[in-house]
C-alpha positions in Angstrom: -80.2 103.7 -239.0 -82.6 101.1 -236.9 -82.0 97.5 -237.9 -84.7 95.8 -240.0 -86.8 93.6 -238.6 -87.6 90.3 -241.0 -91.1 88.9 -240.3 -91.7 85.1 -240.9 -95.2 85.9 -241.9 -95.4 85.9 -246.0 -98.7 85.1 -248.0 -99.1 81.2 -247.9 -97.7 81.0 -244.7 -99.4 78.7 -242.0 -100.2 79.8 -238.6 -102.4 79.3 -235.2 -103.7 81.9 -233.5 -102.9 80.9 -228.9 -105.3 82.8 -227.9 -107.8 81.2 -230.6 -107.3 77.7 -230.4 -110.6 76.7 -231.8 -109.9 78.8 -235.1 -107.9 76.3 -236.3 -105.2 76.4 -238.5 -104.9 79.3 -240.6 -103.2 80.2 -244.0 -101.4 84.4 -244.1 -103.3 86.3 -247.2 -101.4 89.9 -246.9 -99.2 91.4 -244.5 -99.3 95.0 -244.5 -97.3 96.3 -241.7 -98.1 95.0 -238.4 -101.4 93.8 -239.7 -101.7 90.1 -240.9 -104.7 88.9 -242.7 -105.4 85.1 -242.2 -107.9 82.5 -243.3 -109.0 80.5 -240.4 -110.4 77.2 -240.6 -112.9 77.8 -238.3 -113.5 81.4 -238.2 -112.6 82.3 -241.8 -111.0 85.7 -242.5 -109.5 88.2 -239.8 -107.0 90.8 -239.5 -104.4 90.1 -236.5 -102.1 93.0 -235.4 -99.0 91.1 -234.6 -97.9 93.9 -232.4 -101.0 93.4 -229.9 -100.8 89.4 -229.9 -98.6 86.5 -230.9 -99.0 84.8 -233.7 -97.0 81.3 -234.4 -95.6 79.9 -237.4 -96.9 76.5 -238.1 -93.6 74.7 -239.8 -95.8 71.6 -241.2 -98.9 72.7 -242.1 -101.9 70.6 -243.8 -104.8 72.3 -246.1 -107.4 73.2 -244.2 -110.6 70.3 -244.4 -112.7 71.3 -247.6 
């Protein structure tokens, strides 16, 4: 049986986007598989397949500006 694999990408979770610097920090709505949906600062709401790109985990995060 193939080992699980424990994703550190849970609603509420805040991330950035490499290859996107100029979205801006963004918050994880749903995970659903290899799809991640995130609200970007800048770019607002987008789907990111995790197993096309990297995605990184943003230990201290601040709310995005209002």
């Amino acid at each position: 049986m193939p080992e699980a694999t424990i994703l550190p990408f849970t609603p509420g979770a805040w991330v950035r986007l490499p290859t996107q610097p100029d979205w801006g920090l963004g918050q994880v709505q749903t995970v659903v598989g290899p799809q991640v949906t995130v609200n970007f600062e800048n770019q607002g709401k987008q789907v990111v397949n995790i197993a096309a790109v990297d995605l990184d985990l943003v230990e201290e995060a601040r709310p995005p500006r209002g």
